[in-house]
C-alpha positions in Angstrom: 1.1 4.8 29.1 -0.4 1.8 28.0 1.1 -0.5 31.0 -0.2 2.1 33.4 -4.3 1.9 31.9 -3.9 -1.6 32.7 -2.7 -0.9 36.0 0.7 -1.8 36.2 2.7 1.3 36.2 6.5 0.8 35.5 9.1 4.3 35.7 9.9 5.3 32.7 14.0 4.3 33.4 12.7 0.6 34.2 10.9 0.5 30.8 14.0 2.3 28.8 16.3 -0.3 30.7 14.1 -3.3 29.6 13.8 -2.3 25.8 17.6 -1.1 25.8 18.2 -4.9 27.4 16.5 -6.2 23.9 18.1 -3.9 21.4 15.6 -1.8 20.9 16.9 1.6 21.7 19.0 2.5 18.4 21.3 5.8 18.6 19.1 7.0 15.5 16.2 7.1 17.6 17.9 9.9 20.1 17.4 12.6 17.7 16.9 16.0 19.0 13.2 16.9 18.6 12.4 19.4 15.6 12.7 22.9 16.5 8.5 23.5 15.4 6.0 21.4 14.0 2.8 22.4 12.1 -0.7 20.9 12.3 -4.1 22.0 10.6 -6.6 23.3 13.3 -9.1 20.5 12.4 -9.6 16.9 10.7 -9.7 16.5 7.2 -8.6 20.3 6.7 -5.5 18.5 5.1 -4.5 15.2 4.5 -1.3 14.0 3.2 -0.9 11.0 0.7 2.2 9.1 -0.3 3.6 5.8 -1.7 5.6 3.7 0.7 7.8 2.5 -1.8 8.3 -1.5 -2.3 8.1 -4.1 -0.1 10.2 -7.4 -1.3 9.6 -11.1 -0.1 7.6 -14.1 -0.8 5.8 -14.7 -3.8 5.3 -11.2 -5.1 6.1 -7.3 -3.6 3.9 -5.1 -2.0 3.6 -1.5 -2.7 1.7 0.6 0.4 -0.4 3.4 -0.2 -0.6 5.9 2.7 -3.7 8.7 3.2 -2.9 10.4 6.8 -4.9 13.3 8.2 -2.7 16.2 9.2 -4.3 17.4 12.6 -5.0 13.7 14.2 -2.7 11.7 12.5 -5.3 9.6 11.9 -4.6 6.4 9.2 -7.4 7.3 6.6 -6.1 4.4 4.3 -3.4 2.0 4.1 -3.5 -0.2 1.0 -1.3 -3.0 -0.4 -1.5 -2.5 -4.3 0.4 -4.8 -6.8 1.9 -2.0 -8.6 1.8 1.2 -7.9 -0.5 3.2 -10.7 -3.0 5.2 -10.9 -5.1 2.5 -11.5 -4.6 1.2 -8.8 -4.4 3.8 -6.6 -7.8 5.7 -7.4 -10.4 2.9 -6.2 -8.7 3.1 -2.6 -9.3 6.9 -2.5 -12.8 6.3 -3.6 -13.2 4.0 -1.1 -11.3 6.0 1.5 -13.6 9.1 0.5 -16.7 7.0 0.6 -15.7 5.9 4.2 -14.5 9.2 5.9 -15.9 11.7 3.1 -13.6 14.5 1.7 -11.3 16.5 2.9 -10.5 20.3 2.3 -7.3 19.9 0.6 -4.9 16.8 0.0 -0.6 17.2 -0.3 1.2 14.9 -2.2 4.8 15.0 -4.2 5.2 15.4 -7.6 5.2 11.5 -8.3 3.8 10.6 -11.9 0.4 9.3 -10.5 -0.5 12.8 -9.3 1.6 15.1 -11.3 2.6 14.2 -15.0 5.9 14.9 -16.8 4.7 14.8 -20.4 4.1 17.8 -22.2 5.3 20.4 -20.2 4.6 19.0 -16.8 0.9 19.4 -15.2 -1.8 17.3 -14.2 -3.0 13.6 -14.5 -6.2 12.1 -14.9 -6.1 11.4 -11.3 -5.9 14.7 -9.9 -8.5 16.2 -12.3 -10.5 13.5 -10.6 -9.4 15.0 -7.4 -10.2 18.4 -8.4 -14.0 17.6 -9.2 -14.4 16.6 -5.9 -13.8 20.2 -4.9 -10.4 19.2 -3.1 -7.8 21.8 -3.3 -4.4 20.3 -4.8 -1.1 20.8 -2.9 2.4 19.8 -3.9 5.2 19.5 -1.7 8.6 21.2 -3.4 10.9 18.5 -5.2 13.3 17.0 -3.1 11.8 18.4 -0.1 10.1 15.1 1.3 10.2 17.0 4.7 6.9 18.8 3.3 5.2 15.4 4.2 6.6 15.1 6.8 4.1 13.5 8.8 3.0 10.6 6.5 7.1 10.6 6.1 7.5 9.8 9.5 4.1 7.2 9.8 6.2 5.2 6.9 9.4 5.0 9.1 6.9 3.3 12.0 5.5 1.4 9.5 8.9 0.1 8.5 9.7 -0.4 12.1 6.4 -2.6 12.6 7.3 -5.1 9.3 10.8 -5.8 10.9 9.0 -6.5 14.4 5.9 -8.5 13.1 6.9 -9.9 9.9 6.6 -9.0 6.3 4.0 -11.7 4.7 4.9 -13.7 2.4 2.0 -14.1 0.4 -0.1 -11.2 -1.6 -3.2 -12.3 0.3 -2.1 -11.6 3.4 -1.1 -7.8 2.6 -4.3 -6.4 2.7 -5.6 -7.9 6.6 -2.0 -7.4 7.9 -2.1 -3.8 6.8 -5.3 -3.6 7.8 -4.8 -5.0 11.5 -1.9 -2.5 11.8 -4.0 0.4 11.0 -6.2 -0.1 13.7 -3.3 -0.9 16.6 -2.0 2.9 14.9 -5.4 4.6 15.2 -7.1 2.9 18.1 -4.2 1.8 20.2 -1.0 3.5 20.4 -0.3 6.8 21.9 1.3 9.6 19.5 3.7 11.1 21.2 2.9 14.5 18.7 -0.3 14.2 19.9 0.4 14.7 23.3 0.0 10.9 23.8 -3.5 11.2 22.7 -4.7 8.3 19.6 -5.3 9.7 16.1 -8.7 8.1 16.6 -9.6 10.4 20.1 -9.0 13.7 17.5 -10.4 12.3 14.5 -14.0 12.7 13.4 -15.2 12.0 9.4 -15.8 14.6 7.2 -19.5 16.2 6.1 -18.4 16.7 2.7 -19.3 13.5 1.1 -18.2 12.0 -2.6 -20.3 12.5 -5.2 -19.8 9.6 -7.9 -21.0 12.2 -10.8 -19.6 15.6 -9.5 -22.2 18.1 -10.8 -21.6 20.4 -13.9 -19.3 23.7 -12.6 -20.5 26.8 -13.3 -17.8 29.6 -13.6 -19.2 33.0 -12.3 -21.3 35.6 -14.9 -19.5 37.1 -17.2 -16.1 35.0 -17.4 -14.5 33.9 -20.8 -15.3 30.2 -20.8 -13.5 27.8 -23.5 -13.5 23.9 -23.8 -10.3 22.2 -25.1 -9.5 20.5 -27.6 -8.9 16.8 -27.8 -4.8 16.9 -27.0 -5.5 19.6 -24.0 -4.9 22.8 -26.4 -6.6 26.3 -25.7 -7.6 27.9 -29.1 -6.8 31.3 -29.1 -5.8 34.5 -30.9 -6.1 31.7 -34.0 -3.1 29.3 -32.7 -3.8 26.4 -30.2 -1.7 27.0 -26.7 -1.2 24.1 -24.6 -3.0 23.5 -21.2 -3.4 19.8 -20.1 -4.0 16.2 -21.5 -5.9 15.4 -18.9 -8.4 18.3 -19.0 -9.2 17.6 -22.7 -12.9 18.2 -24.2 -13.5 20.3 -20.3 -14.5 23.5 -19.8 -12.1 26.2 -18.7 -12.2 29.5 -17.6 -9.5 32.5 -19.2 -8.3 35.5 -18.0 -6.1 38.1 -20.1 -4.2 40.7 -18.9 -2.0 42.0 -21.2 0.1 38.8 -23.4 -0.5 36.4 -20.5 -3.5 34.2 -19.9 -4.3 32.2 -16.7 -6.5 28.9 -17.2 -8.2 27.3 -14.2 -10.2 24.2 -14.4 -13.2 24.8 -11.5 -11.2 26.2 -8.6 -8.0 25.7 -9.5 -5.7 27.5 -12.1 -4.0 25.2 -13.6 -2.0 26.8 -16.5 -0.2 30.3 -17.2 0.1 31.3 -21.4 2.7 33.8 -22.0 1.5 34.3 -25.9 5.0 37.2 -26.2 7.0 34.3 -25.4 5.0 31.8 -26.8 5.4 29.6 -23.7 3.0 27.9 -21.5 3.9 27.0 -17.7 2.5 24.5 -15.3 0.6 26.0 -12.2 -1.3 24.5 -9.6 -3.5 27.6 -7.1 -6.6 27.4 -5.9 -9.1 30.8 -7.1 -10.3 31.4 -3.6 -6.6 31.6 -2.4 -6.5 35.2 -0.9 -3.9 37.1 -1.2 -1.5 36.0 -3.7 2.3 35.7 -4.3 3.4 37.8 -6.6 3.5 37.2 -10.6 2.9 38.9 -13.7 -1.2 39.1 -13.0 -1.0 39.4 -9.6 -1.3 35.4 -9.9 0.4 33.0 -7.5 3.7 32.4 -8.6 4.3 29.5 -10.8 5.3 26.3 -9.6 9.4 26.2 -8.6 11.0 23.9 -11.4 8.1 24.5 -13.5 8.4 22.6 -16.9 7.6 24.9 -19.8 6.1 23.9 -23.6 7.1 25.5 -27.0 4.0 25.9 -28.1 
């Protein structure tokens, strides 16, 4: 495609001769194509954001962080980070939100940075951060990294692009060579998923713009509103149930039916209290969900390998 927009149109078995001739057609890459793919009608309806995993050499490694957009494709962020930690990783989304603005909904796995183990499983300072953005939380299932599967399959291209160009070999170099490579990925090469289109021809930023001190959320009239404790703990019916670390000192909304509670934190339920089992389980919905999967309230299911708390 790109040979003939430069006016030098080659057949297809002249260019697949050429790149076999240099070793660079590998049996792995004559896969049969997937049987149906799935895209989000419009930009920044979802986008998908995952580590890379570590990059060795030189003086130091490199860990990439990867924000994709689900319906272009389109390279949001790519960031070299030092370590990978929510530390490091929240001042690229802010800047990546400041840039682009926010997107309906973001997917990611259930890595530490986004999704804690401790106490009963449940969210991190990072995603409540997310969450008062008014971004809907998704998690892909546990050893299911097909869920992501398009930032999945951007990091197997990136891969493909170090061996080509060159990992560098010095931590200042990350950043502009990852930087460079975003814009050949966004601007210049054709997606074959796309219909040989560039993310960048079906991208366009979002309206919805960050706001550096979300406002205060205000649940509707009438709803039972508490505020946690300092470890995350829900007092009620005179014993403390557990809900989240990171949501400790907010304001949360309750609902009772029966023994079982459901705690969301602004659009999101985040925790389900079964007070005749005296257990408390991890679950991540948005209120404004529709219909919903079945569960004890009528709920959304909880979340599959859901970690549970002795309270």
């Amino acid at each position: 495609m790109l040979l003939r927009e430069q006016g030098a149109p080659l057949p297809v078995i002249t260019v697949h001769r050429i790149l076999k001739r240099h070793g660079l057609v590998r049996i792995k890459d004559t896969h049969a194509p997937a049987l149906q793919r799935f895209e989000h009608e419009a930009p920044n309806q979802l986008w998908q954001m995952d580590g890379k995993g570590e990059y060795r050499g030189g003086e130091a490694s490199c860990f990439p962080l990867s924000i994709l957009d689900d319906h272009s494709r389109y390279l949001l962020g790519l960031y070299g980070l030092r370590a990978f930690t929510a530390e490091q990783v929240y001042p690229c989304l802010v800047r990546t939100f400041e840039r682009y603005g926010l997107p309906e909904a973001m997917l990611m796995d259930r890595g530490s940075i986004w999704w804690g183990t401790k106490n009963g499983y449940g969210l991190t300072w990072l995603s409540v951060r997310l969450i008062e953005q008014g971004i809907e939380l998704r998690y892909g299932r546990p050893r299911h990294p097909q869920t992501q599967g398009k930032v999945e399959r951007f990091h197997r291209t990136l891969d493909e692009a170090m061996r080509y160009r060159g990992k560098p070999q010095r931590l200042a170099e990350w950043d502009a060579a990852l930087e460079k490579f975003r814009g050949v990925y966004n601007e210049l090469r054709p997606h074959e998923a796309l219909r040989m289109q560039r993310p960048a021809e079906r991208y366009r930023a979002s309206t919805r713009r960050y706001q550096r001190r979300p406002p205060r959320w205000e649940y509707p009239a009438g709803s039972t509103v508490c505020t946690l404790n300092d470890h995350g703990c829900l007092y009620w019916d005179k014993r403390n149930w557990f809900v989240c670390e990171a949501l400790a000192g907010r304001r949360v909304q309750v609902e009772q039916v029966g023994k079982l509670l459901a705690v969301s934190y602004r659009h999101m339920y985040v925790r389900e209290i079964d007070r005749a089992r005296g257990c408390t389980y991890a679950m991540v919905w948005p209120r404004a969900a529709g219909k919903a999967l079945r569960s004890p309230f009528g709920l959304p299911a909880r979340l599959p390998n859901r970690g549970n708390l002795e309270s």
